[in-house]
C-alpha positions as CSV (number, residue, x, y, z in Angstrom):
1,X,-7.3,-13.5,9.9
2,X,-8.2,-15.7,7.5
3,X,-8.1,-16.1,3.2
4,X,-10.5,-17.7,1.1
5,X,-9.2,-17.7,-2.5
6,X,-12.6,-17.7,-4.8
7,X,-11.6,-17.7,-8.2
8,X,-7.9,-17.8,-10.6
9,X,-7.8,-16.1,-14.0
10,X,-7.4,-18.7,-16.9
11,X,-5.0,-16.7,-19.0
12,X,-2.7,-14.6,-15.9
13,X,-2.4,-15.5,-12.3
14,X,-4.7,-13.0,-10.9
15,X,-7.0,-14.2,-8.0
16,X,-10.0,-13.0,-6.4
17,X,-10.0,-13.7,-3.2
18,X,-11.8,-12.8,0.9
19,X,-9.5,-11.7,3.6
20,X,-11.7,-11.6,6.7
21,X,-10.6,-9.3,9.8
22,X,-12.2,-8.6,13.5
23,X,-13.0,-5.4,11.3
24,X,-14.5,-6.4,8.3
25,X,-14.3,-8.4,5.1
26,X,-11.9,-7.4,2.4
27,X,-12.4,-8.0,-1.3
28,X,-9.2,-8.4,-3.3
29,X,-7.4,-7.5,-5.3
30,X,-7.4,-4.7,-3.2
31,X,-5.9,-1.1,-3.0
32,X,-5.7,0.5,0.3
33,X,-5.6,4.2,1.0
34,X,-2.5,5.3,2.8
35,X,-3.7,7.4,5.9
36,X,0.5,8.0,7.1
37,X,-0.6,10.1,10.3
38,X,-3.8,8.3,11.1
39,X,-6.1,10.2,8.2
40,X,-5.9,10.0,4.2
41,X,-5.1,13.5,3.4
42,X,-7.8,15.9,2.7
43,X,-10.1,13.1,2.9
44,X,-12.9,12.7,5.8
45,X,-13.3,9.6,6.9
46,X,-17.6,9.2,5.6
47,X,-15.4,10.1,2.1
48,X,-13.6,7.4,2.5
49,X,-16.5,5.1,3.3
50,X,-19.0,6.3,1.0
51,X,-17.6,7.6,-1.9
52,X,-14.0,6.1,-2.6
53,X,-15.1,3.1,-0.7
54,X,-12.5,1.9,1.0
55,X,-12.3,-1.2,2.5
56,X,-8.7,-0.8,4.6
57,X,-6.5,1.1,5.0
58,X,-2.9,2.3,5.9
59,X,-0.9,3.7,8.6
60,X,2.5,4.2,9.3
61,X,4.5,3.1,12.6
62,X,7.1,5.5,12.3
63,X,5.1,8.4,11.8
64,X,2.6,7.5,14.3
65,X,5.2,6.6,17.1
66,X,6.6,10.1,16.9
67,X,3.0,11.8,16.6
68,X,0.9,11.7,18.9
69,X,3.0,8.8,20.5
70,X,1.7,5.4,22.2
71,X,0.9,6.7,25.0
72,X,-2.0,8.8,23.7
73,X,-2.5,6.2,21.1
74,X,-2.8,3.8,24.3
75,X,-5.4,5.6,26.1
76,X,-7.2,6.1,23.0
77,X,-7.4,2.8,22.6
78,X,-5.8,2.1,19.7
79,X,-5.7,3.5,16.0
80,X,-9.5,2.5,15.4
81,X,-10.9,4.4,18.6
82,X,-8.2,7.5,17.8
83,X,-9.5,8.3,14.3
84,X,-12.9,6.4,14.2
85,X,-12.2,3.9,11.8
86,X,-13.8,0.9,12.3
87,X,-12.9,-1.1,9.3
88,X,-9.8,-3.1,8.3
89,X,-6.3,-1.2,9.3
90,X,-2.6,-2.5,8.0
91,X,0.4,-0.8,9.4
92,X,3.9,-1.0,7.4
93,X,6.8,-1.2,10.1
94,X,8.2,2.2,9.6
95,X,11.6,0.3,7.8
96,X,11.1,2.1,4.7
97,X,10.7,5.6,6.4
98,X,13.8,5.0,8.5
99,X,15.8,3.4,5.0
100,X,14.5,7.2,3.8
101,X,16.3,8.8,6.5
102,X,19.8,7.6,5.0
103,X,21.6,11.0,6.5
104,X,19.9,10.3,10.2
105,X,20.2,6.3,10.5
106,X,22.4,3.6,11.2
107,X,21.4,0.1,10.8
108,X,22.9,-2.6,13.2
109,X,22.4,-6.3,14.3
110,X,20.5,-4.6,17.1
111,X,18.2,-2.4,14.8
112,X,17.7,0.8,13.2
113,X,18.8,4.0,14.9
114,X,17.5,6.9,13.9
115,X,17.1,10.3,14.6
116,X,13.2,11.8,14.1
117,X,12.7,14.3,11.6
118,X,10.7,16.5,13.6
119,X,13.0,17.5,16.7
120,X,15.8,15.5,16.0
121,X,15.8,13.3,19.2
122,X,17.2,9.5,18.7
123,X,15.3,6.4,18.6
124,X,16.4,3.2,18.0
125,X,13.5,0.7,16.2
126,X,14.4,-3.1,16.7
127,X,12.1,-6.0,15.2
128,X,11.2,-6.8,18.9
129,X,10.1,-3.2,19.6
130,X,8.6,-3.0,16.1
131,X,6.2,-5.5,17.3
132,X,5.4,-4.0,20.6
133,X,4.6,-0.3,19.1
134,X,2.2,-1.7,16.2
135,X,0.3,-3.7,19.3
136,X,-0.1,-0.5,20.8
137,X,-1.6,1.3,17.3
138,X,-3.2,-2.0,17.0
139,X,-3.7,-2.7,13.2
140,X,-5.2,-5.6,12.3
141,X,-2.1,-6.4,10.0
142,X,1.4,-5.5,11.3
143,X,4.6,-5.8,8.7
144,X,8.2,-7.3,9.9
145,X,10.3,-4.6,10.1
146,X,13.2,-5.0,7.2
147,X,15.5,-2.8,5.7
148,X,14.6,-1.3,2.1
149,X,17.7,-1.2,0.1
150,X,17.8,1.5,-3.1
151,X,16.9,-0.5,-6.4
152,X,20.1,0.3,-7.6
153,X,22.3,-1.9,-5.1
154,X,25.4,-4.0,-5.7
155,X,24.4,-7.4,-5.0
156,X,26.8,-7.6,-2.1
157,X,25.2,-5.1,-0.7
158,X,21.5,-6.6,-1.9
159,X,22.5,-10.0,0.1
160,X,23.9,-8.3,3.1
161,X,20.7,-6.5,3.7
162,X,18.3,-9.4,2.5
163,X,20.7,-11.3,5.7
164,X,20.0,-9.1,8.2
165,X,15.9,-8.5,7.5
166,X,15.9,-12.2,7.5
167,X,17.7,-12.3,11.3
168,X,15.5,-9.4,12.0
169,X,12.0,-11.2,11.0
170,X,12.8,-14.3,12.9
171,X,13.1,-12.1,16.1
172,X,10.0,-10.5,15.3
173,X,8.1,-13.8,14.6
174,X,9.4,-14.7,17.6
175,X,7.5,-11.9,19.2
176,X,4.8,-11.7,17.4
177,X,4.3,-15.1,18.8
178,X,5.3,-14.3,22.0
179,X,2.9,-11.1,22.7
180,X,-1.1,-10.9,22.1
181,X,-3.5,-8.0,20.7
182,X,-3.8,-5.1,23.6
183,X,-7.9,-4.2,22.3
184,X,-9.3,-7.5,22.3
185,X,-9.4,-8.5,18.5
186,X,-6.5,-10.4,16.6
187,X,-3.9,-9.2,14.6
188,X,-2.1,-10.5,11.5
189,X,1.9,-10.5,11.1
190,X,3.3,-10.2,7.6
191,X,6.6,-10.7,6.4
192,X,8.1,-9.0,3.7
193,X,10.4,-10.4,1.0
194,X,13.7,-8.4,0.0
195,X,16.3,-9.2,-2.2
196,X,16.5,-5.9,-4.2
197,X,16.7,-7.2,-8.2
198,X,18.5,-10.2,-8.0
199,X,16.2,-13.6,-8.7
200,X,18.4,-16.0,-6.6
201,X,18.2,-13.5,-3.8
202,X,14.2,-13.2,-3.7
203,X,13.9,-17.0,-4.2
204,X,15.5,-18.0,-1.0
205,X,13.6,-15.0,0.7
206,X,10.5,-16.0,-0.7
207,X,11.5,-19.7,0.6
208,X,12.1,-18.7,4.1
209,X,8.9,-16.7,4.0
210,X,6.7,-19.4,3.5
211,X,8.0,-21.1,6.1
212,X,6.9,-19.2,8.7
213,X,3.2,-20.5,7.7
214,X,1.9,-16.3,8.3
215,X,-1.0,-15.1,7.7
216,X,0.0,-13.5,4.5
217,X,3.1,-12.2,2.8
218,X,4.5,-9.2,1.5
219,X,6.8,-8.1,-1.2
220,X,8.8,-4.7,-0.6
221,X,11.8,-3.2,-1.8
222,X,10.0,-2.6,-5.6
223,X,9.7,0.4,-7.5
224,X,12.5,2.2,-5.7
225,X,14.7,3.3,-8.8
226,X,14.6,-0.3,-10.7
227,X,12.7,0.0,-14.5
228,X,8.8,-1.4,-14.4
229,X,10.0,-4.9,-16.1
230,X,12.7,-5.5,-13.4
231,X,10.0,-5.1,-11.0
232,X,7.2,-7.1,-12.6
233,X,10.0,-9.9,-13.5
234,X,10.8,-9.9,-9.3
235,X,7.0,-10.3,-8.7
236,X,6.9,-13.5,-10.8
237,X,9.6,-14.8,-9.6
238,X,8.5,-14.4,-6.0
239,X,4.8,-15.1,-6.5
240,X,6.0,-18.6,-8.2
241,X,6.9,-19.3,-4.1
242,X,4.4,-17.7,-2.1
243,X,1.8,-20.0,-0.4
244,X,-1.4,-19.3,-3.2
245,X,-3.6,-20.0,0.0
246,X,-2.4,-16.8,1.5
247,X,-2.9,-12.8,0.5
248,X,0.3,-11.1,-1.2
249,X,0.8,-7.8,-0.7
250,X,3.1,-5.5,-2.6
251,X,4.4,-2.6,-0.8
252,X,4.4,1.0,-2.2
253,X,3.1,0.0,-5.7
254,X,2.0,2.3,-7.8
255,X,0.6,3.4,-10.9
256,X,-2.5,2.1,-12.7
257,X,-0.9,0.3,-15.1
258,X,1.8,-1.4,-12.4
259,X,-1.4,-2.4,-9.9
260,X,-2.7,-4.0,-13.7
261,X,0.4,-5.8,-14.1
262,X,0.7,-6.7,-10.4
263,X,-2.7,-8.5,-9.9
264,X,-2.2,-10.6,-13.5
265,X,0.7,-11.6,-11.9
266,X,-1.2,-13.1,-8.7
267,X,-0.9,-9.6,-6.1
268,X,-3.8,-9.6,-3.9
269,X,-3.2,-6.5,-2.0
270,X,-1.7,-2.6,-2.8
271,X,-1.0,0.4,-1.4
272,X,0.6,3.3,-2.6
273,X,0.6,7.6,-1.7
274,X,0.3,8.1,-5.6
275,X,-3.1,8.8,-6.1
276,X,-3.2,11.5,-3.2
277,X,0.1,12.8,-3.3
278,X,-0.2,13.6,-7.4
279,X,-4.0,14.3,-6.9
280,X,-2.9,17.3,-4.5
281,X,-0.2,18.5,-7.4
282,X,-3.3,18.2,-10.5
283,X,-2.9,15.1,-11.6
284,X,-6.1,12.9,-12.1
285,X,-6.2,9.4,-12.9
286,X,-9.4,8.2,-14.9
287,X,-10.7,5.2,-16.8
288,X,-9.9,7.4,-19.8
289,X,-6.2,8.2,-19.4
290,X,-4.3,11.0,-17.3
291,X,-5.1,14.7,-16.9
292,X,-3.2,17.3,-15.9
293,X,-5.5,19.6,-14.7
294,X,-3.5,22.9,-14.6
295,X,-3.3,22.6,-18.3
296,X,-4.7,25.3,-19.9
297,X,-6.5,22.9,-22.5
298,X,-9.0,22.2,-19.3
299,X,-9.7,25.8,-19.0
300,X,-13.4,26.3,-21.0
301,X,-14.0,22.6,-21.1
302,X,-17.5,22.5,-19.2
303,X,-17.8,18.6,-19.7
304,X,-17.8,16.6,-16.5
305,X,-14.5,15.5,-15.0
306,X,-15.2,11.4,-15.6
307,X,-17.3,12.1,-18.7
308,X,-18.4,8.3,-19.4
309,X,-17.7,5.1,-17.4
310,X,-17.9,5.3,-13.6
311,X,-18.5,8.7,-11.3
312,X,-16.2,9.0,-9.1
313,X,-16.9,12.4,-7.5
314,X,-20.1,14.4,-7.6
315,X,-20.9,15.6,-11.5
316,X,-21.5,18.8,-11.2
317,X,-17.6,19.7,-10.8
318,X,-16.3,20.2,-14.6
319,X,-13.1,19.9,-15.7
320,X,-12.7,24.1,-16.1
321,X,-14.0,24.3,-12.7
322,X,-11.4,21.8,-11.3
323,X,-8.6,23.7,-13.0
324,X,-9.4,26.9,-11.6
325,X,-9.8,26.1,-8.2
326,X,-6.1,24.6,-8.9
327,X,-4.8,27.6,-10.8
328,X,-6.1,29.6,-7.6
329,X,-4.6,27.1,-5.2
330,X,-8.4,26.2,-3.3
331,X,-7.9,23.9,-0.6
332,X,-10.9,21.9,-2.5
333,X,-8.8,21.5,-5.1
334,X,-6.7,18.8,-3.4
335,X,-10.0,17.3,-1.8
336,X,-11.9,16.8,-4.8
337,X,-8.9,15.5,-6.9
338,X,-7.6,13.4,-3.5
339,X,-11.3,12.0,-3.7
340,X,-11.6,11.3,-7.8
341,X,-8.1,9.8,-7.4
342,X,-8.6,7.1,-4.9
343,X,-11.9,6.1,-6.0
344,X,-10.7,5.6,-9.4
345,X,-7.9,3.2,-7.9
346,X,-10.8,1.2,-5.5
347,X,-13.2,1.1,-8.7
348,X,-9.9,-0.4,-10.8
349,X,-9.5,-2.9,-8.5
350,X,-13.4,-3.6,-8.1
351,X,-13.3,-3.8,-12.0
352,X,-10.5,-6.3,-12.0
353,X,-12.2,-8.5,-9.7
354,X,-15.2,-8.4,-11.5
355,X,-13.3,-9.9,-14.3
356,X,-11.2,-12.2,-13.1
357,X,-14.9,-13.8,-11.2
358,X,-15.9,-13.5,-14.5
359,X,-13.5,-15.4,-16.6
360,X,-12.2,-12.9,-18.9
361,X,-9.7,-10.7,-16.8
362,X,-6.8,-11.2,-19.2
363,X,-8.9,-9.4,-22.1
364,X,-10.0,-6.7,-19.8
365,X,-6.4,-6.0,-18.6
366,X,-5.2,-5.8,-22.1
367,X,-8.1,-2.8,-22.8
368,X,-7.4,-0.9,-19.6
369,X,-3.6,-1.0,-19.8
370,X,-4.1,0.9,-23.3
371,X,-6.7,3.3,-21.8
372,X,-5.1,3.9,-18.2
373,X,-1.8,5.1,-19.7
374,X,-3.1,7.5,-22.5
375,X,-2.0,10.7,-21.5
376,X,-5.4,13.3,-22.6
């Protein structure tokens, strides 16, 4: 994998930037879809590539090592083969899924045991193992596996966990190193940065990071329970670190506004289940502001649903159409809001790189940051 960093913003830190795969080129700042089982939800894949425009995207090792399992996943050869994609795919390590399963897991030196949510049989993940099962979904960026601890944590505990996802990524390194790609292309190994709120914790994190010379870097841990400013203060402090000749990816991150905030503070690369998961529940993200389209405001408004700016979906489906295929629970309620959703997030992104290229990002964000959070 490799980074070419095109152009810094005068005013922020946001970069524009190339991150070229054995799949394809990506463009950052980036958002990538989160496809958890192997598919976006309610999204096809030609959606995906023609109308939100995707460029990568995500899936998850813990899901996908329960369901279907490597072995399918081996004789399918690989993710790529098994659901068609054949562009860029990053998977996350499955540490914050098990760190979600705090009633079913145990976290030792050895690794995370946990027990599966669908039959209740025990696993145990390690950062060697970790390794091993993304080779075998074979992403073209792998995470470390880490631990994810709750925003809210004592800084005893905060330092206790950063210690042992720092033991845990040298043994995966270690691997990484050790093992090659099963499908005949490379793959990338990021680690991630943890040290929950506290500066002097995610300075030496960020310090031991960059000296493992990866590919990239990540920064996790944010935007579980800790206020917007706390999290945008922790990005600073970490992207001060970082090598700026390598991509930055923050984990799990977020809203409009926080991907705005994020990439003036130098983030190259974002993921997050927001714009599918609240598109599904009626919520639609536009260059205008929020809807909520089971409002009942929506219900004779015959205007389209992006009515100036960029199209993201097809024009002909109005905002009183939209709400009634909610109100009357249609499946293509979720599709066409899932769709709207993400390609407003890819178009965001496209926007901001466009600026930032252009020399005037830090006005644009200032503009956007007003619109983006107006509630309509």
């Amino acid at each position: 994998m490799e980074f070419q960093l095109q152009a810094t913003d005068t005013t922020t830190s946001a970069r524009a930037g190339l991150i070229t795969t054995d799949h394809g080129v990506i463009q950052t700042p980036i958002f990538m879809p989160v496809g958890t089982l192997g598919s976006v939800k309610a999204v096809h894949l030609h959606e995906l590539r023609d109308d939100v425009k995707a460029q990568i995207i995500l899936g998850n090792t813990y899901h996908l090592y329960l369901r279907p399992g490597l072995d399918v996943l081996r004789e399918a050869g690989g993710l790529h083969k098994f659901n068609g994609w054949n562009r860029p795919i990053l998977t996350d390590s499955g540490g914050f899924q098990v760190f979600s399963l705090s009633d079913n897991r145990k976290l030792t030196e050895e690794g995370a045991h946990f027990r599966s949510h669908i039959d209740g049989s025990k696993h145990l993940f390690t950062p060697e193992n970790v390794v091993d099962i993304e080779r075998v979904i074979g992403a073209d960026i792998m995470m470390a596996l880490d631990e994810c601890p709750p925003g809210t944590s004592e800084f005893s505990y905060a330092k206790k966990s950063l210690d042992l996802t720092m033991r845990w990524l040298k043994r995966g390194w270690d691997r990484y190193k050790e093992t090659e790609g099963l499908y005949g292309y490379s793959q990338a190994y990021f680690p991630i940065v943890q040290g929950c709120t506290y500066p002097e914790l995610r300075r030496r994190a960020a310090l031991e990071v960059a000296e493992y010379g990866a590919d990239g870097n990540a920064i996790g841990g944010l935007a579980v329970g800790e206020p917007a400013e706390v999290m945008y203060e922790m990005i600073s402090v970490v992207n001060e670190i970082l090598p700026a000749d390598k991509p930055r990816y923050l984990m799990g991150v977020g809203t409009p506004a926080n991907i705005l905030e994020g990439i003036s503070r130098g983030v190259d690369m974002f993921d997050c289940v927001m714009p599918t998961r609240n598109g599904r529940n009626g919520m639609l993200f536009t260059s205008n502001g929020i809807m909520n389209m089971r409002n009942k405001k929506w219900a004779n408004d015959f205007s389209p649903i992006q009515e100036d700016g960029p199209s993201y979906v097809d024009r002909q489906y109005t905002k009183a159409y939209l709400r009634h295929l909610f109100i009357s629970q249609e499946i293509l309620a979720m599709q066409i809001a899932s769709i709207h959703n993400l390609s407003f997030y890819l178009w965001l992104v496209g926007e901001a790189r466009k600026h930032i290229l252009a020399g005037d990002f830090g006005s644009w964000k200032t503009e956007m940051m007003e619109r983006v959070t107006r509630r309509l």
